[in-house]
KOLGULUM-16089 format. One line per field, with one value per residue (C-alpha): residue in one letter; x, y, z. Coordinates in Angstrom, 3 decimals, always signed. Layout:
residues N
residu A  ... .
c1 X  ... .
c2 Y  ... .
c3 Z  ... .
***
This chain:
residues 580
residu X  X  X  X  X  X  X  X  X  X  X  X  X  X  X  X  X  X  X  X  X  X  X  X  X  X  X  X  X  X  X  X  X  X  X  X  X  X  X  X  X  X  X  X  X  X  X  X  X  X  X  X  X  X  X  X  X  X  X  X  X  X  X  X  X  X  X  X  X  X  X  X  X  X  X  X  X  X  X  X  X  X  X  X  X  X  X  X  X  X  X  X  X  X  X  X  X  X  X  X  X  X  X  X  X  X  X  X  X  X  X  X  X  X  X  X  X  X  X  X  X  X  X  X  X  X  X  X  X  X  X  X  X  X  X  X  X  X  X  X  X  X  X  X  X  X  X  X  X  X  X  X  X  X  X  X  X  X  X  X  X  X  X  X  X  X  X  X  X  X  X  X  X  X  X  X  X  X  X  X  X  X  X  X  X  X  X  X  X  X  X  X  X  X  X  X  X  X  X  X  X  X  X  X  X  X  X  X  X  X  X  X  X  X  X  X  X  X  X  X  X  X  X  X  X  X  X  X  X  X  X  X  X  X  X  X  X  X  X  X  X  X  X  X  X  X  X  X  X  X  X  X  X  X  X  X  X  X  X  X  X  X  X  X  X  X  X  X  X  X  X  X  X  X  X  X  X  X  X  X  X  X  X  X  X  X  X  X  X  X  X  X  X  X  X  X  X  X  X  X  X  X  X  X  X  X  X  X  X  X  X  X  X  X  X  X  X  X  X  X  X  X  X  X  X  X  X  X  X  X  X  X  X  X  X  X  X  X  X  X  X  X  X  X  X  X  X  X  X  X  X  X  X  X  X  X  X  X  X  X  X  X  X  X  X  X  X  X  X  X  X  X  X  X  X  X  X  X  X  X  X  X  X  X  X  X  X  X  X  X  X  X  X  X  X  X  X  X  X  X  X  X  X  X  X  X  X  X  X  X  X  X  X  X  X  X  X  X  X  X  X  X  X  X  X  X  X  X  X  X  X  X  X  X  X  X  X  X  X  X  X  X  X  X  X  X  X  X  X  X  X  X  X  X  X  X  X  X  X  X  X  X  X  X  X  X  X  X  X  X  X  X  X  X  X  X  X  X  X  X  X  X  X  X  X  X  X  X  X  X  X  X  X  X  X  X  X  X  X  X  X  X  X  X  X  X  X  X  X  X  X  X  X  X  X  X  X  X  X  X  X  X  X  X  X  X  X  X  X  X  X  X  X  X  X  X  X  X  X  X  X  X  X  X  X  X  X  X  X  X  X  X  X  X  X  X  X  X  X  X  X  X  X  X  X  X  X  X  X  X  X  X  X  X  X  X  X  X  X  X .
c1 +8.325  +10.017  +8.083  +9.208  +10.451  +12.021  +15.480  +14.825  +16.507  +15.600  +15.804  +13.989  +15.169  +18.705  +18.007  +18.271  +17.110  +17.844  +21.037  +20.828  +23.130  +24.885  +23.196  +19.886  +20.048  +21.191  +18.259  +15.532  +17.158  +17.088  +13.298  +12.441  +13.861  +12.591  +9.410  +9.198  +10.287  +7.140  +4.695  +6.332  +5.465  +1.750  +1.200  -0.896  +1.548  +4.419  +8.053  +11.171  +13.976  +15.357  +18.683  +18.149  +16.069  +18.599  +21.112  +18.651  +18.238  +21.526  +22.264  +19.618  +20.911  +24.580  +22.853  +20.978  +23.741  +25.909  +23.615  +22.576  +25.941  +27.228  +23.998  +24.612  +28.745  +27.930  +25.315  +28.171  +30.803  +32.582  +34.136  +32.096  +32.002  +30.283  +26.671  +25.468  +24.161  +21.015  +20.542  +16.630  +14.957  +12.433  +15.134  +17.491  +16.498  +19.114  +16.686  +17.085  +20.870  +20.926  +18.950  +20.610  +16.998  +15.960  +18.646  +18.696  +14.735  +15.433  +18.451  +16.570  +13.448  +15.439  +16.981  +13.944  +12.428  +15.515  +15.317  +11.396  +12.257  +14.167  +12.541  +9.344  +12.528  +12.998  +9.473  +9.041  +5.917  +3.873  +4.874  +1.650  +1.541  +5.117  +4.432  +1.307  +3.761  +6.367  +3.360  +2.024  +5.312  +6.137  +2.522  +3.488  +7.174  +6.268  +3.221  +5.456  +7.901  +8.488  +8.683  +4.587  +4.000  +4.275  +5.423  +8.203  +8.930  +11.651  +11.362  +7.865  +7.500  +10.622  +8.459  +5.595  +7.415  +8.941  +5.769  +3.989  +1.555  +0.655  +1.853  -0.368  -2.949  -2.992  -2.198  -5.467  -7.823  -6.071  -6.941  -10.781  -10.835  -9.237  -11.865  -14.282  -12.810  -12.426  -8.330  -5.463  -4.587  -1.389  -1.784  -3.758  -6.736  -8.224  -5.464  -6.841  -9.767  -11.036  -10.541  -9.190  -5.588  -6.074  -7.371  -6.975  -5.937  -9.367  -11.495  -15.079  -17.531  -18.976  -20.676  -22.301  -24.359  -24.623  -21.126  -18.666  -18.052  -16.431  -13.729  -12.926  -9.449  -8.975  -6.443  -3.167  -2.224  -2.850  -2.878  -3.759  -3.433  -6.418  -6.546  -7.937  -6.340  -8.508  -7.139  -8.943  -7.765  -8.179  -11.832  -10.445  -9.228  -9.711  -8.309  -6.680  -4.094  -3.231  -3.390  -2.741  -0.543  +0.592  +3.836  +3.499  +0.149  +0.640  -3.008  -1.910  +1.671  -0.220  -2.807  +0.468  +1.824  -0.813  -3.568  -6.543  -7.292  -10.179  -10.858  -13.111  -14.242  -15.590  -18.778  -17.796  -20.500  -22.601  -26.018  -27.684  -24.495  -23.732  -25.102  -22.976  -20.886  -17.229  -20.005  -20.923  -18.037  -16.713  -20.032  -21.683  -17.950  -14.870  -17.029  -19.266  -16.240  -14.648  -18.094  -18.324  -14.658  -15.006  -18.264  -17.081  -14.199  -15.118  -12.474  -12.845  -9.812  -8.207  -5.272  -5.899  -4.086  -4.900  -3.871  -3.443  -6.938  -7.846  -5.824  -7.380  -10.181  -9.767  -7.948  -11.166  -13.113  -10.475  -10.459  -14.501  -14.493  -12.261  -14.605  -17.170  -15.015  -13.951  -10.232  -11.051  -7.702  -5.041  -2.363  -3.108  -0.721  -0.457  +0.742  +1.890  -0.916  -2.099  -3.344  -1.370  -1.366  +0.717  +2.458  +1.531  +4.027  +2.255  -1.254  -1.130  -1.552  -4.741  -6.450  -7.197  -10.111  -11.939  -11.710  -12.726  -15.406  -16.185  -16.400  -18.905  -21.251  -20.763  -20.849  -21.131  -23.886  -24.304  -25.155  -28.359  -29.380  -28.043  -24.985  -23.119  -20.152  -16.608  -16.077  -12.807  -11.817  -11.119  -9.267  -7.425  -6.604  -5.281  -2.767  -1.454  -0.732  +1.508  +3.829  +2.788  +5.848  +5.523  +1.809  -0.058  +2.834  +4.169  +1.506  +0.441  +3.912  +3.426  -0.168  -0.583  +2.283  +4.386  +1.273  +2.100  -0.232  +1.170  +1.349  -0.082  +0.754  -1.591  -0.439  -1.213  -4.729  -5.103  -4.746  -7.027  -9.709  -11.055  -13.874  -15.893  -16.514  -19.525  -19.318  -19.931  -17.710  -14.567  -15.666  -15.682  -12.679  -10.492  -11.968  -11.058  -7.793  -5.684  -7.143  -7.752  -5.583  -8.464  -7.268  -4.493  -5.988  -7.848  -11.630  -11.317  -13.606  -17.040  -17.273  -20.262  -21.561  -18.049  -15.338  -12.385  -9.252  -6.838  -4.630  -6.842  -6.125  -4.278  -3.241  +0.442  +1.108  +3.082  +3.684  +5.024  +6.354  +7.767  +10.715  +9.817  +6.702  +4.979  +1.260  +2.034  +5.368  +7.764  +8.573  +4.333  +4.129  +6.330  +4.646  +1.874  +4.704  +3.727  -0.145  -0.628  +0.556  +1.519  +4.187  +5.090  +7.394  +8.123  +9.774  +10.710  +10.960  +12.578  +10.437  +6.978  +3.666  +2.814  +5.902  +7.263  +4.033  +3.993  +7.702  +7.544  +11.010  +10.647  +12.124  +14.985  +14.434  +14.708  +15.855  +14.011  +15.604  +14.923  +15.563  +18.447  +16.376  +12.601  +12.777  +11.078  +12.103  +9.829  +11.803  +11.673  +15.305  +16.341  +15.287  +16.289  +19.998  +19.954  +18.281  +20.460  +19.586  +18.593  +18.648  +15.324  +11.199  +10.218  +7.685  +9.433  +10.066  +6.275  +5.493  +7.688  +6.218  +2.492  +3.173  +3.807  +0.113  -1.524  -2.050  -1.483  -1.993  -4.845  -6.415  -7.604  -11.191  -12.479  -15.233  -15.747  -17.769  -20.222  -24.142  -24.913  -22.595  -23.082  -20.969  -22.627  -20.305  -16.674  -13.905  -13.281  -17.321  -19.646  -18.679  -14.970  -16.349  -18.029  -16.902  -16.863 .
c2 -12.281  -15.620  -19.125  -22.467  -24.493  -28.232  -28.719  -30.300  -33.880  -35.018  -33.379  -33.622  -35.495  -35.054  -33.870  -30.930  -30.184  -31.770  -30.842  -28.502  -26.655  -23.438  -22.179  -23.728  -22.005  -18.228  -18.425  -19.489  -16.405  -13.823  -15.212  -14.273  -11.561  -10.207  -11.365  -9.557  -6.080  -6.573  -6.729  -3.170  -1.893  -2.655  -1.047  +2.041  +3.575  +2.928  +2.415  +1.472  +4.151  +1.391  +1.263  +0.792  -2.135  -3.770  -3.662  -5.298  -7.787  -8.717  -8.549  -11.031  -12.977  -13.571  -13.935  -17.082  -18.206  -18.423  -19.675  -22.485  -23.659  -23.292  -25.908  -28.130  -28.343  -29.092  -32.199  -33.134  -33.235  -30.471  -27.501  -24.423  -20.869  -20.894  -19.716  -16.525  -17.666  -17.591  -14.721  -14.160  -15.389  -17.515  -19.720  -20.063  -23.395  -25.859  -27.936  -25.543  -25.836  -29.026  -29.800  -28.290  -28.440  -26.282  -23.981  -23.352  -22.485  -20.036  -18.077  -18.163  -17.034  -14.112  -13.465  -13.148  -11.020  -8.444  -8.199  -7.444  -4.837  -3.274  -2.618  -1.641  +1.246  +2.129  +2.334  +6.186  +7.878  +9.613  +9.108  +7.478  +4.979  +4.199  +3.829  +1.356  -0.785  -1.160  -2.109  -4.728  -6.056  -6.706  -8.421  -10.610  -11.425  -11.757  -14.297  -15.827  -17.387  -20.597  -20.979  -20.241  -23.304  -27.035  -29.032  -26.633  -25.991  -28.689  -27.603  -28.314  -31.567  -32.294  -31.608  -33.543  -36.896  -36.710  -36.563  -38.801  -35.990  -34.690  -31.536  -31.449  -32.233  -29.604  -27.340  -28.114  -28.060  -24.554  -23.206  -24.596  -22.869  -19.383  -19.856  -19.945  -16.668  -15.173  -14.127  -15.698  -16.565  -14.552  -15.672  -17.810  -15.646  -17.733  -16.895  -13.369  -11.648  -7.858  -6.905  -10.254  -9.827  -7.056  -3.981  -4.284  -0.554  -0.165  +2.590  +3.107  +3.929  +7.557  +8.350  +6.572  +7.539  +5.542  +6.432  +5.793  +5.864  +7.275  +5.783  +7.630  +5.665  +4.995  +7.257  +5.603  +8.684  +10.644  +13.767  +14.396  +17.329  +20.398  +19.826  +16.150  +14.327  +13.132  +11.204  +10.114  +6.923  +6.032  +4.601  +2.214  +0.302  -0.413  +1.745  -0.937  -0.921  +1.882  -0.545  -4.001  -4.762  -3.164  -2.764  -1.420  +0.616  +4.704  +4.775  +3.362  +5.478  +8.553  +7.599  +6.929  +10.185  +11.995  +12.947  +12.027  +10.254  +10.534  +7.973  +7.482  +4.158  +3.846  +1.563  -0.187  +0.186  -1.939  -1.715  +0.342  +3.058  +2.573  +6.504  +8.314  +11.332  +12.696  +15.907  +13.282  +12.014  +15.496  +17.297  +13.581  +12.050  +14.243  +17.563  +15.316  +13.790  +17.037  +18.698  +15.450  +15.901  +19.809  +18.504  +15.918  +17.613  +21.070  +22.536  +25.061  +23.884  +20.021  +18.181  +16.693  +13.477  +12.153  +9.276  +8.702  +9.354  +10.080  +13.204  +14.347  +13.926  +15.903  +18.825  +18.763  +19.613  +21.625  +23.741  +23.713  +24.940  +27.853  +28.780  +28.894  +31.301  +28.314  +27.127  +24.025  +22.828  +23.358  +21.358  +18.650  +15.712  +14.241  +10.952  +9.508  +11.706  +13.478  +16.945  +17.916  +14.953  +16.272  +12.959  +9.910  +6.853  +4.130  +4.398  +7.375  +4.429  +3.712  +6.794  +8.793  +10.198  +6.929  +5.105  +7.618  +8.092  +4.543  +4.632  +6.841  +5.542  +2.345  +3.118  +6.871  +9.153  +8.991  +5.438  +4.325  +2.112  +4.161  +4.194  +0.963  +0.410  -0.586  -3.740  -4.233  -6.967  -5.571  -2.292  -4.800  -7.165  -4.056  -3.055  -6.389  -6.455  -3.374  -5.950  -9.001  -11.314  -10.394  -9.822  -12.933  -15.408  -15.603  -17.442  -19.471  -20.831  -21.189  -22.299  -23.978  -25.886  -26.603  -27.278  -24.523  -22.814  -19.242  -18.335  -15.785  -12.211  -9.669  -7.113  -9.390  -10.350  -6.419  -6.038  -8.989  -7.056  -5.067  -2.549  -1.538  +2.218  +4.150  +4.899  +8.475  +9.326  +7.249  +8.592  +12.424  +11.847  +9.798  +12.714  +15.831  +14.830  +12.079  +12.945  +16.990  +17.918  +20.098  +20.068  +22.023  +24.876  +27.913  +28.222  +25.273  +22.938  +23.982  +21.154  +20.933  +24.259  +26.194  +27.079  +25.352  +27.137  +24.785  +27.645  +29.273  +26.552  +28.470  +25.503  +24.436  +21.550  +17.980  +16.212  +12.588  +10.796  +7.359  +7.057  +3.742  +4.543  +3.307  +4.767  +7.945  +8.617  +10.738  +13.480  +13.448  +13.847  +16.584  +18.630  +19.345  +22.167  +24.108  +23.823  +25.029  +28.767  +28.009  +26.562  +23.625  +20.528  +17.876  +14.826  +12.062  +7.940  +4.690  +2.202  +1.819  +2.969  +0.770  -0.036  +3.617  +4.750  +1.715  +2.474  +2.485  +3.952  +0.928  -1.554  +1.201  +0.360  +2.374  +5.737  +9.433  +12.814  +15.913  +19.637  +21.092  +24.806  +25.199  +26.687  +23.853  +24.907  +24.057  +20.988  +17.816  +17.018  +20.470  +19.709  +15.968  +17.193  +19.586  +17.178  +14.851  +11.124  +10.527  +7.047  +5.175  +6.006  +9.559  +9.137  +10.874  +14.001  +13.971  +13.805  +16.530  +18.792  +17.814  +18.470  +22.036  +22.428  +20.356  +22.362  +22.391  +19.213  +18.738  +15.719  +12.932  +12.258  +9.669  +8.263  +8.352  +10.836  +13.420  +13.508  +14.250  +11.107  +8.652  +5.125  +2.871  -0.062  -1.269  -0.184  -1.994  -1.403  -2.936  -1.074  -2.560  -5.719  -5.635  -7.922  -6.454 .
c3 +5.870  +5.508  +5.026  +6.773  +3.736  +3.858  +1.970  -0.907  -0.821  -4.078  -7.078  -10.518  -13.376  -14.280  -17.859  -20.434  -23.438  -26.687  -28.100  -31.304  -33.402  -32.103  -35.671  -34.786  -30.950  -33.301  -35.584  -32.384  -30.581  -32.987  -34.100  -30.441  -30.182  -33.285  -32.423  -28.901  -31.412  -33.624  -30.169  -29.057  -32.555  -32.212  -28.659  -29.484  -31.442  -29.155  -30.684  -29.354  -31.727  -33.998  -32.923  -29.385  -30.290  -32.910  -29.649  -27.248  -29.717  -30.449  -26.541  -25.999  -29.429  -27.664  -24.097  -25.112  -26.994  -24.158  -21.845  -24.452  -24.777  -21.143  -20.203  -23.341  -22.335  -18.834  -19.250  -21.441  -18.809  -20.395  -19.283  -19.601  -18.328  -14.778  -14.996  -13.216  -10.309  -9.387  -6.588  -7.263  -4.023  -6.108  -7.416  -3.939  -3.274  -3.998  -5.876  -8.927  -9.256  -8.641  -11.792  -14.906  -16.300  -13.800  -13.758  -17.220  -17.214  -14.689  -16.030  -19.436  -17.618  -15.844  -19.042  -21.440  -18.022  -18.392  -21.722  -21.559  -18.990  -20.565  -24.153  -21.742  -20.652  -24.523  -25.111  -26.741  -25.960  -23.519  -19.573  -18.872  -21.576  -20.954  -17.230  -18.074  -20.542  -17.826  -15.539  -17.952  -18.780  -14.997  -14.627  -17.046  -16.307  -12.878  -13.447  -16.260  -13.540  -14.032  -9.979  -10.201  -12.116  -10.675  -13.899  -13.592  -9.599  -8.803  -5.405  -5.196  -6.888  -4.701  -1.750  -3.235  -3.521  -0.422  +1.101  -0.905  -2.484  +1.086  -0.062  -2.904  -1.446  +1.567  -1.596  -3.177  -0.225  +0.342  -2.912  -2.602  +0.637  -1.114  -3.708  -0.965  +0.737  -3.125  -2.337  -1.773  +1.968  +3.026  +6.689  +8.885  +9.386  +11.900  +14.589  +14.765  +16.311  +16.502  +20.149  +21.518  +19.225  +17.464  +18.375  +21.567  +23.387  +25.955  +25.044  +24.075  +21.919  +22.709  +19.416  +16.135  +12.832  +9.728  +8.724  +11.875  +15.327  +17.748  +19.965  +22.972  +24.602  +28.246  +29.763  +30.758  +32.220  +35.432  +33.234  +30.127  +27.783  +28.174  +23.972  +22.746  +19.980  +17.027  +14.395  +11.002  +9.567  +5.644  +4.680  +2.688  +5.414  +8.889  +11.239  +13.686  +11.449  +14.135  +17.092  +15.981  +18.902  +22.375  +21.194  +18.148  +18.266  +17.192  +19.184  +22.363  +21.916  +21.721  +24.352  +26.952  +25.899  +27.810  +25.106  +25.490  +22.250  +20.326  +16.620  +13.741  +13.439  +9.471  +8.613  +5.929  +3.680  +2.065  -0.259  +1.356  +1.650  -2.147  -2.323  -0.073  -1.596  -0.917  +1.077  +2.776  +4.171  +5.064  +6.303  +8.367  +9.633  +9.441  +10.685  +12.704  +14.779  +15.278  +16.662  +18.936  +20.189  +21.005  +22.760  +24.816  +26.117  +26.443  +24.198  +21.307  +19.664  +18.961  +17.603  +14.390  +12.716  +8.939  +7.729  +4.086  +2.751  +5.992  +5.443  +2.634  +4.247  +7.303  +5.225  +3.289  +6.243  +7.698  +4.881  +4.771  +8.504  +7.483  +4.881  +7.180  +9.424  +12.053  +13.427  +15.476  +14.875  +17.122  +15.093  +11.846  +11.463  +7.885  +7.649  +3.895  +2.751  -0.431  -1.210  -4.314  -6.865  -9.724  -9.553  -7.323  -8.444  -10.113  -9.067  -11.584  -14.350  -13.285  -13.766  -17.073  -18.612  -20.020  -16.920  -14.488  -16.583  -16.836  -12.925  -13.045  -15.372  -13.320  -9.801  -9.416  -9.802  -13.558  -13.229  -15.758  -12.627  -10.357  -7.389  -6.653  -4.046  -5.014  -3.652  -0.895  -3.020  -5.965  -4.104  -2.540  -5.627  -7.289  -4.294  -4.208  -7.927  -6.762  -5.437  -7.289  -6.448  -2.300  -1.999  -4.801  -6.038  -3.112  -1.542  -4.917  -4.869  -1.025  -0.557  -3.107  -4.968  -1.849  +0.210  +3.285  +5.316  +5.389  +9.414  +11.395  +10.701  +12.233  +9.535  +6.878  +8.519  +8.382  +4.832  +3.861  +6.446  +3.099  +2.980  +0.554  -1.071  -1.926  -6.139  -5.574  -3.066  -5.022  -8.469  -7.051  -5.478  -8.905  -10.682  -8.537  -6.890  -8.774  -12.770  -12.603  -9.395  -7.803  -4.531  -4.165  -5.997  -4.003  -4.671  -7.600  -5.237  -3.573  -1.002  +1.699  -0.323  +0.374  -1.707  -0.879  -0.037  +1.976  +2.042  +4.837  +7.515  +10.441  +12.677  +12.205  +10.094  +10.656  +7.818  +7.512  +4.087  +3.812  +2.042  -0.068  -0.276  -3.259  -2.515  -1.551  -2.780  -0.061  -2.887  -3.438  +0.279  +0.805  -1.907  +0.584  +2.491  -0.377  -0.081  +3.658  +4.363  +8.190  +9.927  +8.298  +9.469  +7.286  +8.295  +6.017  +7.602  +6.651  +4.500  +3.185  +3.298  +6.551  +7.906  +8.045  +9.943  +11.931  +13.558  +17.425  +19.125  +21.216  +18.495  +17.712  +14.045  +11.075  +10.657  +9.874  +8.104  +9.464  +7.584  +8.867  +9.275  +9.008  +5.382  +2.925  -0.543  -3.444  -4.271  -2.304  -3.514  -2.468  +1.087  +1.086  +0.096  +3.415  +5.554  +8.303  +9.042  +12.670  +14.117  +15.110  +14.868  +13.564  +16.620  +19.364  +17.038  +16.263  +19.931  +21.126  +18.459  +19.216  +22.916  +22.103  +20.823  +23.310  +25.983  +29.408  +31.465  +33.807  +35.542  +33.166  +33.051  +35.352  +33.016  +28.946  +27.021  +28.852  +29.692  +25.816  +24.825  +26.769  +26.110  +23.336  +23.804  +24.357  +21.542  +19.122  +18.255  +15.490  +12.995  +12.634  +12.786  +9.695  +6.351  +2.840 .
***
C-alpha cells in the first residue's frame, strides 16, 4: 500500500559535514568497523572466523572512504564518481538527493546497515542463535533509519515548513491518539464497522457456548450440496478476515458455489476465559461445531476447512474423533497450516526451552497466582515486528513526522482487530507443537483423554501453502503430505500468508503450482521442481476438488438451523464484536 505524499519543494539546508582528512575519515572507519567486530565477539559466544571479518572490515574501510570523499568533492564543486543511487523506497523522495546532507546520511546509513547484515551472515554458531542475531540486527538497522527520525527526515521537515507546522501538529495529536489506542494506526479505523463493511455475507447465528458461535450462511443457491461445509478459522484472529468484502470473501465464494456453509465464530477471551486449555478448545469448539453441523443438517459426514491454527486445530479433533472410532469428515482443507513443525521460518526464534517455560510460569497452568491470557496486543506487536519497515515505521514516518492520516484499508483494520489467548491453551500448544514437535508423531499426544494419531484420519486431504509465506512457510506447509496417510493434494499460491489465501479468480491475480502427478515425494523441492505454474487464484482448483466430496445436490434449505437450533441472532454475532 502506497501513502499520498506532497513533493517536497523545499529542501533542507544545503550543507555537509566538516571537511577532514582522507587519513582522519581511514582511522574513524576502521575504529567503527573494528568496533562493530568486538560487539560480535561478546554475543554468547558467537564469532565471526577471523578472516571473514578482517574482509568485511576492510570492505566497509574503502566503502566509507569513497563515499566520504565523493560528498566532500561534490559540496566542493568538484568532479567526483556518481553516488549509488538511492533505490530504497524510504529515501525516493527527491528531498534526500537534493540535499547532499541528506544523501550522504542515507548511503552511509544503508552502508553501515549492509555491513551489519552481513557480519549477522558470518556469525558461527548454532542455527537458532544465528537466526535471533540476524533478527536483532534487522530490528535495529531497521529502527536505526535515519528516515524514522525528524531532525533527520528532509522530507518531513520539508513538509513541515511548507505547511507552517500543520504537519506536525496533526503528527502529534496522532500519536496522543495511538497512545490512547496502545498501537500504531495503520489505517483509519473509524471507516470500518463489523457487519455494515466488513463482514458482511448474510447468515446467522445457529449455535453459542462460552467459546464460539456458530454461523450458519444464507444460501445463494437454489441447490446446495447433501454434505455442509465447516470451516475453522485461527483463534488468534477474527475470522472475517474470510469475508471482509463481497468481492474478495473465500466465505461468500464458497457459499455461491453451492455449499451450504457452516463457521466458527471465536470469543475472544477475556478474564474470566484466562483458564481454558488446548482440550478445551478441541473437545467444547472444534468437536462441538462439528456435532452442531452433523445436527443441523442431517448428515453423518462434512467438509472440513482449517485455517492456519485453525487447522491444527481441527486435525486435532479430527484425529481425536478417529481415536474414538469416528470419520465425520468427508474431506479437510488446510490452508497455510501447521502440523509438522520441524522448521517454521522465523517464528522458530521465539521459542526455546527458557521462554516457553517462562510462559508457563506466567500465564499457563504452573502459574504461582494462577492462569492469565496473552494479550492481542502483544501477539500482534510481535507479527508486525516480522515486517518492521511495512507494518510499524511505516506509519511513524507516516503518522507521525509527515503528519498523514494513513487511509482506510479493511485488511489493515483486520489485523489491528486483535484477540486475546487463554495461557494454557498457548503454553500447551508453544510447548507441544513449535518447541518438542509432538504433533506429527503417532500416540506422542493424549488429547481430550485419546491418544493422538493424525495418521488415522480417512477423509482426503487439501492442502494450501503460500509461497512467500513468512508464518507458515510453503516448504513447512507441504510437509503435512507426509503426516496424513490418504489422498493428499497439495497446491502451492502466489504471495503471503493473507494475500495468497485471500486470492479470488475474479481479480485474475497471482498465480498457483500444481504437481504434475499425484505422487508428493518427501521433499518439498522435489515436488516444486515437477510442479507447473498455472495462471490466476488456486480457488477454482480447490473448488473443483471439494465438489467431488460434497455430495449430490438437493434443494437448499428454506430457513437456518433446525427445531434443536434455533437462530440466536444475525451473523456477524456478539462474539466478533468483542475488543481485546
Amino acid at each position: 500500500m502506497t501513502r499520498k505524499t506532497k513533493a517536497a519543494e523545499a529542501a533542507a539546508p544545503n550543507t555537509v559535514p566538516e571537511a577532514m582528512s582522507t587519513e582522519a575519515i581511514a582511522a574513524a572507519a576502521a575504529e567503527t568497523a573494528a568496533g562493530f567486530g568486538e560487539m560480535w565477539k561478546t554475543l554468547a559466544g558467537l564469532q565471526i572466523p577471523p578472516a571473514s571479518l578482517a574482509e568485511l572490515q576492510s570492505n566497509y574501510l574503502n566503502q566509507a572512504t569513497a563515499l566520504w570523499n565523493a560528498s566532500l568533492q561534490s559540496s566542493q564543486g568538484k568532479p567526483a564518481e556518481p553516488a549509488k543511487p538511492l533505490t530504497d523506497r524510504r529515501f525516493a523522495n527527491p528531498a534526500w538527493t537534493a540535499n547532499p546532507a541528506s544523501a550522504f546520511m542515507a548511503q552511509l546509513y544503508l552502508l553501515n546497515a549492509s555491513t551489519l547484515q552481513q557480519m549477522a551472515e558470518k556469525v558461527e554458531g548454532e542455527d537458532k542463535a544465528r537466526a535471533r542475531v540476524r533478527f536483532a540486527v534487522q530490528q535495529f538497522v531497521d529502527a536505526a533509519s535515519p528516515s524514522n527520525f525528524l531532525a533527520l527526515n528532509p522530507e518531513a521537515q520539508a513538509l513541515a515548513l511548507e505547511s507552517k507546522g500543520e504537519t506536525l501538529t496533526k503528527g502529534m495529536q496522532m500519536l496522543w491518539n495511538d497512545l490512547q489506542r496502545g498501537h500504531v494506526s495503520q489505517t483509519d479505523e473509524s471507516a470500518f464497522e463489523v457487519g455494515r463493511n466488513v463482514a458482511t455475507t448474510a447468515g446467522d447465528i445457529v449455535f453459542e457456548n462460552e467459546f464460539f458461535q456458530l454461523i450458519e450462511y444464507k444460501p445463494l443457491t437454489e441447490k446446495v450440496f447433501e454434505r455442509p461445509l465447516l470451516f475453522v478459522p485461527p483463534c488468534i484472529n477474527k475470522y472475517y478476515i474470510l469475508d471482509l468484502q463481497p468481492d474478495n470473501s473465500l466465505i461468500r465464494y464458497a457459499v455461491a458455489q453451492g455449499h451450504r456453509l457452516f463457521v466458527i465464530s471465536w470469543r475472544n477471551p477475556d478474564e474470566s476465559c484466562k483458564g481454558w486449555t488446548w482440550d478445551d478448545y478441541i473437545e467444547q469448539a472444534a468437536i462441538k461445531a462439528i456435532s452442531v453441523t452433523q445436527e443441523i443438517s442431517g448428515s453423518k459426514t462434512i467438509d472440513t476447512l482449517g485455517f492456519c491454527v485453525g487447522g491444527t486445530i481441527l486435525s486435532t479433533a479430527l484425529g481425536v474423533l478417529a481415536a474414538r472410532g469416528e470419520q465425520p469428515a468427508a474431506s479437510v482443507t488446510l490452508l497455510t497450516t501447521l502440523i509438522d513443525f520441524s522448521s517454521n521460518g522465523i517464528l522458530d526464534i521465539f521459542v526455546d526451552e527458557a521462554s516457553v517455560k517462562k510462559r508457563e510460569t506466567t500465564i499457563g497452568l504452573q502459574a504461582p497466582k494462577g492462569p492469565g491470557l496473552l494479550k492481542g496486543q502483544e501477539l500482534g506487536s510481535t507479527f508486525s515486528m516480522l515486517r518492521p519497515n511495512d507494518l510499524v515505521w511505516n506509519y511513524v514516518v507516516g503518522n507521525y513526522l509527515k503528519g498523514e492520516a494513513p487511509p482506510p484499508f479493511d485488511l489493515l483494520y483486520w489485523n489491528g482487530d486483535s484477540t486475546n489467548m487463554s495461557g494454557p491453551m498457548y503454553c500447551w500448544y508453544l510447548r507441544h507443537t513449535y518447541l518438542q514437535n509432538d504433533l506429527k508423531i503417532p500416540g506422542r499426544l493424549t488429547v481430550c483423554g485419546e491418544p493422538l494419531d493424525l495418521g488415522k484420519i480417512k477423509a482426503p486431504v487439501y492442502i494450501y501453502g503460500s509461497r512467500e509465506d513468512h508464518i507458515v512457510p510453503w516448504e513447512a506447509a507441504y510437509r503435512s503430505t507426509q503426516v496424513f496417510k490418504g489422498e493428499c493434494r497439495y497446491v502451492l499460491g502466489a504471495s503471503g500468508h493473507i494475500a495468497g489465501v485471500i486470492n479470488p479468480p475474479a481479480k485474475k491475480k497471482r498465480s498457483h503450482w500444481i504437481g504434475k502427478t499425484d505422487a508428493l515425494p518427501p521433499s518439498a523441492d522435489d515436488w516444486m521442481a515437477s510442479a507447473t505454474e498455472q495462471p490466476g487464484s488456486w480457488w477454482t482448483d480447490w473448488s473443483e476438488w471439494l465438489a467431488a466430496h460434497a455430495g449430490a445436490l438437493k434443494p437448499a434449505p428454506k430457513t437456518p438451523g433446525n427445531r434443536k437450533y434455533k437462530v440466536i441472532e444475525p451473523a456477524p454475532g456478539r462474539y466478533v464484536q468483542e475488543k481485546a
